[in-house]
TORKOL-4160 file (C-alpha; in steps of 0.2 Angstrom, whole numbers, padded with zeros to 4 digits, m for minus):
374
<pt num="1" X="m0397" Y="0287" Z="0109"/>
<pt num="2" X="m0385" Y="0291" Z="0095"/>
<pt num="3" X="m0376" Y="0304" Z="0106"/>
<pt num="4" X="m0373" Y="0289" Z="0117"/>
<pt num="5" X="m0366" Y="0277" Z="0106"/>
<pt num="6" X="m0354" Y="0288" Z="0098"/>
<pt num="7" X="m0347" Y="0293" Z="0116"/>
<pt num="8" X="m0344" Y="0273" Z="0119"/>
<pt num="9" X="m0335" Y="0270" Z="0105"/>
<pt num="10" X="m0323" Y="0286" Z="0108"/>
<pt num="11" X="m0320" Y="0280" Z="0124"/>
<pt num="12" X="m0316" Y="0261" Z="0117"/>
<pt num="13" X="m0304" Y="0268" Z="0104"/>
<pt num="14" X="m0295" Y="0279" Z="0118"/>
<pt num="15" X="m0293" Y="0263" Z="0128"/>
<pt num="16" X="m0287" Y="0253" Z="0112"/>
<pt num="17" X="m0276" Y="0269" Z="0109"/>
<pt num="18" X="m0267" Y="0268" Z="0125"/>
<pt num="19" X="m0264" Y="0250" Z="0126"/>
<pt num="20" X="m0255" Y="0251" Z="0108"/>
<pt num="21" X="m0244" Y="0265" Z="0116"/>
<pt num="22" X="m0242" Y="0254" Z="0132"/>
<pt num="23" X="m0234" Y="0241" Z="0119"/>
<pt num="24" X="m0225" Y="0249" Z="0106"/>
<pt num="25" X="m0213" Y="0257" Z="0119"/>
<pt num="26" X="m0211" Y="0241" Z="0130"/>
<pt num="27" X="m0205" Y="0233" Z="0112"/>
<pt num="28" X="m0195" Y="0248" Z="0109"/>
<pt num="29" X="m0188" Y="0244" Z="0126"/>
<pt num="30" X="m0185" Y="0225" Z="0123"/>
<pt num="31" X="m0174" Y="0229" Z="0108"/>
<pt num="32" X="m0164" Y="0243" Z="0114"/>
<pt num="33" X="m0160" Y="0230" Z="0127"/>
<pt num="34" X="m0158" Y="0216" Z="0116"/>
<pt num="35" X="m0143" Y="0229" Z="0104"/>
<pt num="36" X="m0134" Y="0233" Z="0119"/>
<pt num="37" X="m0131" Y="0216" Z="0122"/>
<pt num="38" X="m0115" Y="0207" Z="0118"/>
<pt num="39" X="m0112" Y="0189" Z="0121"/>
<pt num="40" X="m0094" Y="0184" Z="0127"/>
<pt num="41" X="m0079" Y="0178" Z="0117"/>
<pt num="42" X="m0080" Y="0160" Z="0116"/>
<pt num="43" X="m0065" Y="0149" Z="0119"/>
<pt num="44" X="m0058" Y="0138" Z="0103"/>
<pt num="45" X="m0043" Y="0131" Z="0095"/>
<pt num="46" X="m0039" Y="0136" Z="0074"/>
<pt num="47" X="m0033" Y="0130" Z="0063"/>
<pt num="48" X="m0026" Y="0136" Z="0044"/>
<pt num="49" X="m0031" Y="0131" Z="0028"/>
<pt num="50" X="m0018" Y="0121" Z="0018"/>
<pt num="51" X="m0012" Y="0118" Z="0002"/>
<pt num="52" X="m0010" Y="0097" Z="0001"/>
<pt num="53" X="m0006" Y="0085" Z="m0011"/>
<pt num="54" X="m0016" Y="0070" Z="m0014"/>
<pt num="55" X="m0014" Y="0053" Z="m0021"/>
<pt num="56" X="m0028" Y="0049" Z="m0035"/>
<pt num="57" X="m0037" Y="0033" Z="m0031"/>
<pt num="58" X="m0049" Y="0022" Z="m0038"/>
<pt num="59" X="m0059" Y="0012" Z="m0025"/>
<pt num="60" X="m0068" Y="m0005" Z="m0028"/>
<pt num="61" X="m0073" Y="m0022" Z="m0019"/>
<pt num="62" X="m0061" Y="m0036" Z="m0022"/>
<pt num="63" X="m0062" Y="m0055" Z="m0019"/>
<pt num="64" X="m0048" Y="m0064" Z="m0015"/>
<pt num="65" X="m0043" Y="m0081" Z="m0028"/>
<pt num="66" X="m0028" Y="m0095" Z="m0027"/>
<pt num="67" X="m0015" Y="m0092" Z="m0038"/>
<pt num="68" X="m0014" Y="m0111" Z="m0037"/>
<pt num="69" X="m0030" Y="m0120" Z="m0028"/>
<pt num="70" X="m0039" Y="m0135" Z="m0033"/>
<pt num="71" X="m0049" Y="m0145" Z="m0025"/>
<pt num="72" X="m0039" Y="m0165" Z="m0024"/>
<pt num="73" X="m0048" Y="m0180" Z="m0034"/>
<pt num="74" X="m0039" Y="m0198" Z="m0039"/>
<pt num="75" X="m0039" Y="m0200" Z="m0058"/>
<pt num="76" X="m0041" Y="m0219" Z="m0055"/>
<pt num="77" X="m0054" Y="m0228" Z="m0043"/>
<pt num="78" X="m0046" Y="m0238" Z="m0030"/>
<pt num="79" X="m0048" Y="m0241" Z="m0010"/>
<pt num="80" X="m0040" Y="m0232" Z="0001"/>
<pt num="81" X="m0027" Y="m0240" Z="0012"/>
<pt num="82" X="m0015" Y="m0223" Z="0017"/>
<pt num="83" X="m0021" Y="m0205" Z="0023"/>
<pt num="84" X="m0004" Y="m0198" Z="0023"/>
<pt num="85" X="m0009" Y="m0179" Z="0028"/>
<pt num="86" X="m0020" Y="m0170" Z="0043"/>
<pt num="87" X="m0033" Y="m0157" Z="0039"/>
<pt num="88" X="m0026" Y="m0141" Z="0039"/>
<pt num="89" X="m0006" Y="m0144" Z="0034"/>
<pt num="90" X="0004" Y="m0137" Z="0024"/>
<pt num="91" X="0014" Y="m0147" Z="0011"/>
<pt num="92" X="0026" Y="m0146" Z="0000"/>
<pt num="93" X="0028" Y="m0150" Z="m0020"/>
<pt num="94" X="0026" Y="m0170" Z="m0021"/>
<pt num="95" X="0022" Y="m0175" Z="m0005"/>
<pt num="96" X="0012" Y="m0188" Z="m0003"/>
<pt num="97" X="m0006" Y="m0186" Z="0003"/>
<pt num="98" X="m0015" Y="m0204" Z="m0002"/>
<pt num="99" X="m0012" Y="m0221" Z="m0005"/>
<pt num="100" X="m0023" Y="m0231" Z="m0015"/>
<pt num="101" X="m0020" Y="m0252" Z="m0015"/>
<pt num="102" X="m0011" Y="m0257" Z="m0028"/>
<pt num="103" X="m0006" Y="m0274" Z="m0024"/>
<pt num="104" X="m0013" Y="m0280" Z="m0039"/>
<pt num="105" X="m0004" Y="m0268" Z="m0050"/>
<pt num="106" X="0009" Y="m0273" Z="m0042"/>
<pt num="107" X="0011" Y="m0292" Z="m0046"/>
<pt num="108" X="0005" Y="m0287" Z="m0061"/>
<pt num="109" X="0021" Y="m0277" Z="m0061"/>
<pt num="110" X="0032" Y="m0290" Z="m0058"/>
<pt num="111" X="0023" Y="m0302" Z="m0070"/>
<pt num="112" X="0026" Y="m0287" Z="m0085"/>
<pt num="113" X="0045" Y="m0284" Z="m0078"/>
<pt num="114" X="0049" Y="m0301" Z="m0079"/>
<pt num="115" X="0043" Y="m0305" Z="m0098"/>
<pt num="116" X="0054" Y="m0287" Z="m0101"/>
<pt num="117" X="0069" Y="m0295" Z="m0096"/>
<pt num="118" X="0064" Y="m0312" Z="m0105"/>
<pt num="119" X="0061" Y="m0301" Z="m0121"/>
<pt num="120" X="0078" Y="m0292" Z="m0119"/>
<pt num="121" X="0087" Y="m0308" Z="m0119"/>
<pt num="122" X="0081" Y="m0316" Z="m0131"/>
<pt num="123" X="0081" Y="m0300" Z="m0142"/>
<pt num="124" X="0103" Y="m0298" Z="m0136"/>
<pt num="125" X="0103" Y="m0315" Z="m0143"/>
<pt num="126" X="0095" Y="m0315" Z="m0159"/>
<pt num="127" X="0107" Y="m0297" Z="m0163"/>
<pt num="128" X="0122" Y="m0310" Z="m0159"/>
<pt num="129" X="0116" Y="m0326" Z="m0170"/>
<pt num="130" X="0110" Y="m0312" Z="m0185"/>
<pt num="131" X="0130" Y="m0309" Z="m0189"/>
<pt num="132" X="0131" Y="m0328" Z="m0194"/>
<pt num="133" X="0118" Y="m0328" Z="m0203"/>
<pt num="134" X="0110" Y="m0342" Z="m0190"/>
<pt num="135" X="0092" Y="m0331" Z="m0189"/>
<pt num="136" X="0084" Y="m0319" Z="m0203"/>
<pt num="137" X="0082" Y="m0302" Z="m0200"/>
<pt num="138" X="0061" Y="m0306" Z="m0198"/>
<pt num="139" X="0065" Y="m0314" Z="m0181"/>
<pt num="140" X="0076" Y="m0299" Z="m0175"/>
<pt num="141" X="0062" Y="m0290" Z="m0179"/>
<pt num="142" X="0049" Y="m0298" Z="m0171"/>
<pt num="143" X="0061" Y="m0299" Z="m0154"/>
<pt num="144" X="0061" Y="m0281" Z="m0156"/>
<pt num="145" X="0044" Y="m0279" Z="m0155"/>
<pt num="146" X="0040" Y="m0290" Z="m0143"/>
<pt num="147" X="0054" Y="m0281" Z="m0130"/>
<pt num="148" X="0047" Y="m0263" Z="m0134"/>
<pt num="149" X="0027" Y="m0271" Z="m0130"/>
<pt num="150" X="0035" Y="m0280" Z="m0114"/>
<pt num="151" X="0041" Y="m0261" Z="m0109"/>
<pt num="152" X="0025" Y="m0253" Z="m0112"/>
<pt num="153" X="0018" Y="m0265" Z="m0102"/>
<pt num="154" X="0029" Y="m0261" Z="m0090"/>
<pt num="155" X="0028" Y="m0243" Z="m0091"/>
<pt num="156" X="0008" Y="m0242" Z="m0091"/>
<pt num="157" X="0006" Y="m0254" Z="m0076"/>
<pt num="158" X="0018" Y="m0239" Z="m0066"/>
<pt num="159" X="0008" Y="m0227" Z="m0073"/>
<pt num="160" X="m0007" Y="m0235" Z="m0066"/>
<pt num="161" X="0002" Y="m0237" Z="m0049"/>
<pt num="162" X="0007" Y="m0219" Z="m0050"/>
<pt num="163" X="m0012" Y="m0212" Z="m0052"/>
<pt num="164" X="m0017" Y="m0223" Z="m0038"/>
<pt num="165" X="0000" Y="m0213" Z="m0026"/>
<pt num="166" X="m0007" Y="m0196" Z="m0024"/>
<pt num="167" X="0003" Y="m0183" Z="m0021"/>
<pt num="168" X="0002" Y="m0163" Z="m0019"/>
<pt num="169" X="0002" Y="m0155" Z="m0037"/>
<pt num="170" X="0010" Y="m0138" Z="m0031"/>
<pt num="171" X="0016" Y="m0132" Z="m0011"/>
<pt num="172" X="0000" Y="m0124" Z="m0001"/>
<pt num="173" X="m0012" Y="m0127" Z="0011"/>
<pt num="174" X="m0024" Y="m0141" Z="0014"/>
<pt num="175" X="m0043" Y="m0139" Z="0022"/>
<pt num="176" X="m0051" Y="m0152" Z="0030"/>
<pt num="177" X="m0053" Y="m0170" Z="0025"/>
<pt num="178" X="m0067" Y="m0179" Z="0015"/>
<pt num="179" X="m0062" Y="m0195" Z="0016"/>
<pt num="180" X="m0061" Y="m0211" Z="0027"/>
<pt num="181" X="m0048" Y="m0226" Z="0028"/>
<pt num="182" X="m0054" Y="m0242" Z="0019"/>
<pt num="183" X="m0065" Y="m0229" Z="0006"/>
<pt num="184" X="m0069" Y="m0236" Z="m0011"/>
<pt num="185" X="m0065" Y="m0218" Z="m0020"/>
<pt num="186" X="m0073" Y="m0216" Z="m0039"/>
<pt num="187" X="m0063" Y="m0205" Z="m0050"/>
<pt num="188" X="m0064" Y="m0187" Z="m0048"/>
<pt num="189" X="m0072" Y="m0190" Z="m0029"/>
<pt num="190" X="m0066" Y="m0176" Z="m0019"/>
<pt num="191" X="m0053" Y="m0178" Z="m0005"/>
<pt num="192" X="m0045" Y="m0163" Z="0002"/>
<pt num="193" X="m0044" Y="m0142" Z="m0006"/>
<pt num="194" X="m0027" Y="m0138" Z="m0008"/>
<pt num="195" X="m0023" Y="m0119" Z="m0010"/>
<pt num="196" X="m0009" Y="m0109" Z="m0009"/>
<pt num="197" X="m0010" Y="m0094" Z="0001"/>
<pt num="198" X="0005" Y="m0084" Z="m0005"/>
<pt num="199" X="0003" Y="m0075" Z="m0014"/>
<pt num="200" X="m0014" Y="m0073" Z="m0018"/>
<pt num="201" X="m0023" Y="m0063" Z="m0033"/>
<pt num="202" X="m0036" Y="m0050" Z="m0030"/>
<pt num="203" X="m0051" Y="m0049" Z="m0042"/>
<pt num="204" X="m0063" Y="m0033" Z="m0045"/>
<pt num="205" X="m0072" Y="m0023" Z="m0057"/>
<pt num="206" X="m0070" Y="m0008" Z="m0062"/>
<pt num="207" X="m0086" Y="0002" Z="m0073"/>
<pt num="208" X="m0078" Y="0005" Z="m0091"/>
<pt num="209" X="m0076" Y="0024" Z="m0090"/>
<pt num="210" X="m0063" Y="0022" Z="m0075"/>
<pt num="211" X="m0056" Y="0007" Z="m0081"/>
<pt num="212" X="m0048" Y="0016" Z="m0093"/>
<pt num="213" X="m0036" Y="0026" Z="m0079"/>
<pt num="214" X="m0030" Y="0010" Z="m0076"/>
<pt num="215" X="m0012" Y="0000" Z="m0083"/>
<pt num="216" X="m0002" Y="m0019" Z="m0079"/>
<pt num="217" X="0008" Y="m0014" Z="m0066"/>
<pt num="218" X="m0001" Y="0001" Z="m0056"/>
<pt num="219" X="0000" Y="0000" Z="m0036"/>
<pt num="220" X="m0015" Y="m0007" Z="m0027"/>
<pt num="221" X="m0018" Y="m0008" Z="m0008"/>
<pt num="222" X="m0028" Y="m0019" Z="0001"/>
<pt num="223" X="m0038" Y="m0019" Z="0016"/>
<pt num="224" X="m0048" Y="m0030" Z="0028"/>
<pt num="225" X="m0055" Y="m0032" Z="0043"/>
<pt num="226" X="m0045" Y="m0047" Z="0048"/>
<pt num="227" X="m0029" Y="m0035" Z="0046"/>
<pt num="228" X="m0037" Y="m0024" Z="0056"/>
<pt num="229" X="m0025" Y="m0006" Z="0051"/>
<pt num="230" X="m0014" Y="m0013" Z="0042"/>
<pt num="231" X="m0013" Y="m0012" Z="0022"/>
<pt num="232" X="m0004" Y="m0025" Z="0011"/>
<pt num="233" X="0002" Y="m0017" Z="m0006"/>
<pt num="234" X="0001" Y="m0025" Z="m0022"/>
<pt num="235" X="0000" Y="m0023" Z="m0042"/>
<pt num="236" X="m0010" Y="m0026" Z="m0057"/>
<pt num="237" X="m0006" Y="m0039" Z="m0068"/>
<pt num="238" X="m0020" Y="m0041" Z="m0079"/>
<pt num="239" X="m0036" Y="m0032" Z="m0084"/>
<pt num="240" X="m0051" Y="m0043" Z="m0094"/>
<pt num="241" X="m0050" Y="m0036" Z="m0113"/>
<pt num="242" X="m0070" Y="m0038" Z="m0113"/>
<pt num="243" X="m0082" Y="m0030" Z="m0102"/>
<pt num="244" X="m0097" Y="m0038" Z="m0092"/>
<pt num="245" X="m0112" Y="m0034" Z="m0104"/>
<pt num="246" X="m0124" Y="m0033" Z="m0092"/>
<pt num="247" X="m0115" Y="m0023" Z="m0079"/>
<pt num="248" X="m0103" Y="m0013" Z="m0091"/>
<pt num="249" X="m0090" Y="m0017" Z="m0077"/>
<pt num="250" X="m0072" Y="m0025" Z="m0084"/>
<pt num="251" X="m0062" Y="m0036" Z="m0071"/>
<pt num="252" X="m0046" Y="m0033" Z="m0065"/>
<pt num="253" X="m0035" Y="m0044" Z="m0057"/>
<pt num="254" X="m0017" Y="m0039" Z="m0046"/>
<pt num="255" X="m0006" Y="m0050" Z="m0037"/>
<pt num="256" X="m0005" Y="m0046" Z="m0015"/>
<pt num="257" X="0009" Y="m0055" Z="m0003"/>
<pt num="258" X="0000" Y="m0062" Z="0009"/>
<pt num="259" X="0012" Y="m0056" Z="0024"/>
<pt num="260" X="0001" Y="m0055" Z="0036"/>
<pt num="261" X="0003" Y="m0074" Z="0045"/>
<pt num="262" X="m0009" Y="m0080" Z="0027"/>
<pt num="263" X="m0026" Y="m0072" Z="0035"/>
<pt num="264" X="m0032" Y="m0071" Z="0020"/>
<pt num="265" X="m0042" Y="m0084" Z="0012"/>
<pt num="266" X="m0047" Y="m0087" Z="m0006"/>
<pt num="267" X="m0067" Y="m0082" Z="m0009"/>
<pt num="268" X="m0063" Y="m0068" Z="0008"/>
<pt num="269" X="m0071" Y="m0050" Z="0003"/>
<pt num="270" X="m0058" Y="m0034" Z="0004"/>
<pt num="271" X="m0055" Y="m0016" Z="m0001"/>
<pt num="272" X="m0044" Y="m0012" Z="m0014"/>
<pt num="273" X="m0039" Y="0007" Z="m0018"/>
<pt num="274" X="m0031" Y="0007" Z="m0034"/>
<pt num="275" X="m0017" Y="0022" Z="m0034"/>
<pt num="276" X="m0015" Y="0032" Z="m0050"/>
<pt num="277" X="0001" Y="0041" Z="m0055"/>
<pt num="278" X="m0009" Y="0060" Z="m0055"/>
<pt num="279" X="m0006" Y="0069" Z="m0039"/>
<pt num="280" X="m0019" Y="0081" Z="m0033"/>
<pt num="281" X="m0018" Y="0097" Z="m0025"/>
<pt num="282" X="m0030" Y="0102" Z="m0013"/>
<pt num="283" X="m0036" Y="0113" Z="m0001"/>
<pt num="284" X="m0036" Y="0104" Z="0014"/>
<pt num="285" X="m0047" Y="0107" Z="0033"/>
<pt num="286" X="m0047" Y="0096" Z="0047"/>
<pt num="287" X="m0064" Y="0087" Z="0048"/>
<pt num="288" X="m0068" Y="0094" Z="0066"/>
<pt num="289" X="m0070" Y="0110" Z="0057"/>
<pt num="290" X="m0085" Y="0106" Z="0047"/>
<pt num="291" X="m0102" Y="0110" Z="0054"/>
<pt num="292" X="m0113" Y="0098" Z="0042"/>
<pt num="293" X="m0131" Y="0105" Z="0040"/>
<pt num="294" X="m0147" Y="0101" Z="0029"/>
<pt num="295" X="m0145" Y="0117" Z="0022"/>
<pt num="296" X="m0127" Y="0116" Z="0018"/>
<pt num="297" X="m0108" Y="0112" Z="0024"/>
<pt num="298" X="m0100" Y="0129" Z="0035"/>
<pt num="299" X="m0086" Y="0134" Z="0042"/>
<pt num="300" X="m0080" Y="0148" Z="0054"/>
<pt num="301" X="m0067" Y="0158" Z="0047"/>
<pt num="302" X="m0055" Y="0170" Z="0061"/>
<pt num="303" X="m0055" Y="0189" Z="0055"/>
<pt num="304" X="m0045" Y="0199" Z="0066"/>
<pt num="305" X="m0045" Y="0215" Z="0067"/>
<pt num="306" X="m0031" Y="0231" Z="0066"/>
<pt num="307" X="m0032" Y="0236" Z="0083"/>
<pt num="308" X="m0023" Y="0223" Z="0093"/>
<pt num="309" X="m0037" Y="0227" Z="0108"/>
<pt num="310" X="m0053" Y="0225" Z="0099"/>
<pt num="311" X="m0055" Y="0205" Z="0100"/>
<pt num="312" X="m0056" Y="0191" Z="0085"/>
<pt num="313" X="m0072" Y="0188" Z="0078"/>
<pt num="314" X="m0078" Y="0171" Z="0070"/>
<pt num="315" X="m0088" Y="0172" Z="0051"/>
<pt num="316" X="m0098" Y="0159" Z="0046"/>
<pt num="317" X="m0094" Y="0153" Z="0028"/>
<pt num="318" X="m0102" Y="0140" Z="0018"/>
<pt num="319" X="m0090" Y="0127" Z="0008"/>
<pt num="320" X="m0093" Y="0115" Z="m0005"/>
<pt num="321" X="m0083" Y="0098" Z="0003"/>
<pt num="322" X="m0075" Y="0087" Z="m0006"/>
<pt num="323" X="m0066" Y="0069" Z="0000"/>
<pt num="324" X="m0058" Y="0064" Z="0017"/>
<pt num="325" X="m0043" Y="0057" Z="0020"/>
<pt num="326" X="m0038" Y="0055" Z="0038"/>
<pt num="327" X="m0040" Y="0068" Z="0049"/>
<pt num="328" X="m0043" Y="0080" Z="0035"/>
<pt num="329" X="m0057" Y="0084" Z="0020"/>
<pt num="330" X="m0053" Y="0095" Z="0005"/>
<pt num="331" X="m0062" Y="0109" Z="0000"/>
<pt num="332" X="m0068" Y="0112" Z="m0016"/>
<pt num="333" X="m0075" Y="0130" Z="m0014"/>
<pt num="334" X="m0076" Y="0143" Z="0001"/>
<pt num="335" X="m0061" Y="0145" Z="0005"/>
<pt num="336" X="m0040" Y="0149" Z="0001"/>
<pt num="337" X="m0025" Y="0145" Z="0009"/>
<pt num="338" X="m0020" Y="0153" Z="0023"/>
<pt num="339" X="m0037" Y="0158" Z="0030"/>
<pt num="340" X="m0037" Y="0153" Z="0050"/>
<pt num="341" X="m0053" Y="0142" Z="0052"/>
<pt num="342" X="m0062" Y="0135" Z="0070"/>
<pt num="343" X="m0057" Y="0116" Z="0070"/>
<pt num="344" X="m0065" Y="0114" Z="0087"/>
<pt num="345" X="m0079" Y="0124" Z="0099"/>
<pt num="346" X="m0089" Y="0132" Z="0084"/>
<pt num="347" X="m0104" Y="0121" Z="0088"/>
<pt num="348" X="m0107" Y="0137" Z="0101"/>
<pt num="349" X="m0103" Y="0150" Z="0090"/>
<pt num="350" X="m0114" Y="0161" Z="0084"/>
<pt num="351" X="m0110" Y="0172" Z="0065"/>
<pt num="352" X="m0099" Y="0187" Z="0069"/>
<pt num="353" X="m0097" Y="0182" Z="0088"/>
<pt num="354" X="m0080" Y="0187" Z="0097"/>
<pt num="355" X="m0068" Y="0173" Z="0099"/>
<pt num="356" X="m0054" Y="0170" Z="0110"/>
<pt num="357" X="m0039" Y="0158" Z="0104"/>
<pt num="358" X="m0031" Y="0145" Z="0114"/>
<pt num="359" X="m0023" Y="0131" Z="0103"/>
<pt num="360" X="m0013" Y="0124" Z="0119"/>
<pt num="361" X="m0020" Y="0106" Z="0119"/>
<pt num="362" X="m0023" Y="0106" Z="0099"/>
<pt num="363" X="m0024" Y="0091" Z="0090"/>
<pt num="364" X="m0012" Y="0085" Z="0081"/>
<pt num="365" X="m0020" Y="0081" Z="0065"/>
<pt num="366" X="m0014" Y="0068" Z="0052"/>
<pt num="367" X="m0018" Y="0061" Z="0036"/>
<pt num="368" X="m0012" Y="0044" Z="0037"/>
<pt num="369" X="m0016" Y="0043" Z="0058"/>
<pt num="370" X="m0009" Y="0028" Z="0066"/>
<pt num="371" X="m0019" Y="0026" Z="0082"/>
<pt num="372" X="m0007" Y="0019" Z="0098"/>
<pt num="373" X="m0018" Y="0007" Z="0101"/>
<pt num="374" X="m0022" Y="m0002" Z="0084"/>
């Protein structure tokens, strides 16, 4: 019995023993085959690695305000017999916009103007009689008086006529209406926003360790969606000597030229990049180059060899990237100038794979790229 057993179990081991032998050569195999395989060159264009400079910039989130915009309320109540603008207009210094009636204070006018000339006479009389010693210098006196209280009169009846003759306070643009013909207005009632469009001032924060970078006078540029590419340049003309408490941000305010057929509205949300004076130099790749990965940023790097038959091969390297800037990115580690670089096709490279270079139909890469169609 025991005889038996131990003649099966040889036998099993001898079949386990040849079945292990069967598949460590056919691995063997598979990997001598798998060696001697080469994949082909893959096509791509290159590019080389540049020494730039760059301009330093700040970047924030500005709001647009009115160097002059108010919104346009009487100082006296009256009824409204004139609306001497339309919604939307633009107007000049002094023009005028509403008439309030002023009939009364108008025959009150001509009462008070009246008892002005009445006063001047009889004061140009007394002056006459005072040399013959027909009136007492009292009486002169009291003319006087009474012609400098006719001319106040006179003088606070216009006033009040002025007030109720309301004209534009400064050039701009009006919005839309808020009022009616034949309107009772109470002071202060709203009647039209007035604001003037050029130029306009550009409000934003800054946090308090870069707000220091910052001076009167520095360039700023704008930009919008309502500009579309375009990019109206500007200056700084005031930063806020106290910072927000809460935020630890400091506003900043420049002045822009609003070119662009006065797009921009006061309250409108823009960009503002804020140019410092320090130039940076960089090391600059286009941004096709970059093959983004959870594990990190890479490149493919050209290494060509001696012999002149032996084809070019393409080396993965990892970067550290920095900004972007048009077509380009810097790179803060990984590379130097002068490497060549893949800018296009190494999505189908593999690391030391042979590469053939074509830069026939390369693109011309920029780093301020104005599109033809923008």
């Amino acid at each position: 019995m025991k005889k038996r057993f131990f003649i099966t179990l040889l036998v099993l081991l001898l079949v386990v023993a040849i079945i292990a032998g069967i598949k460590t050569l056919q691995i063997k195999t598979l990997i001598q085959a798998t060696d001697a395989f080469v994949s082909p060159p893959v096509t791509v264009t290159t590019s080389v690695v540049e020494q730039q400079q760059w301009e330093t910039t700040i970047q924030a989130s500005g709001s647009l305000k009115a160097v002059n915009g108010v919104m346009v309320s009487p100082e006296t109540a009256g009824k409204i017999i004139r609306i001497a603008f339309k919604s939307g207009a633009t107007v000049k210094q002094g023009e005028l916009l509403v008439q309030l009636d002023v009939s009364t204070e108008k025959a009150q006018l001509r009462e008070a103007e009246a008892s002005k000339r009445l006063a001047r006479l009889n004061l140009k009389r007394l002056k006459n009689l005072i040399n013959s010693k027909a009136v007492s210098r009292s009486e002169v006196d009291d003319a006087d008086a009474a012609f400098q209280e006719a001319s106040a009169r006179v003088e606070s009846i216009r006033s009040q006529v002025a007030k109720k003759t309301i004209k534009a306070p400064f050039a701009g643009r009006l919005g839309v209406s808020r009022i009616n013909i034949g309107q009772d207005l109470s002071v202060g009632e709203a009647i039209v926003s007035l604001q003037s469009l050029n130029p306009v001032y550009v409000d934003f924060y800054l946090p308090q360790q870069q707000v220091v970078q910052i001076k009167p006078g520095y360039v700023i540029r704008v930009q919008s969606d309502l500009l579309g590419d375009a990019i109206i340049e500007g200056r700084i003309n005031a930063i806020d000597p106290q910072a927000d408490s809460r935020t630890r941000n400091v506003l900043v305010q420049a002045t822009i030229e609003n070119t662009e057929d006065e797009k921009l509205y006061p309250g409108m949300f823009v960009n503002v990049s804020v140019v410092l004076p320090e130039i940076q130099n960089i090391l600059a790749i286009p941004s096709t180059a970059v093959l983004y990965a959870p594990y990190g940023d890479s490149v493919f790097v050209i290494e060509k060899p001696d012999d002149k038959d032996t084809p070019s091969t393409a080396r993965q390297q990892f970067i550290r990237s920095g900004k972007a800037r048009g077509d380009y990115i810097s790179v803060l580690t990984g590379l130097d100038a002068g490497q060549e670089i893949v800018n296009a096709g190494g999505f189908a490279l593999s690391n030391g794979q042979a590469v053939i270079i074509d830069n026939t139909h390369s693109l011309n890469y920029q780093l301020n790229p104005e599109p033809a169609d923008n």
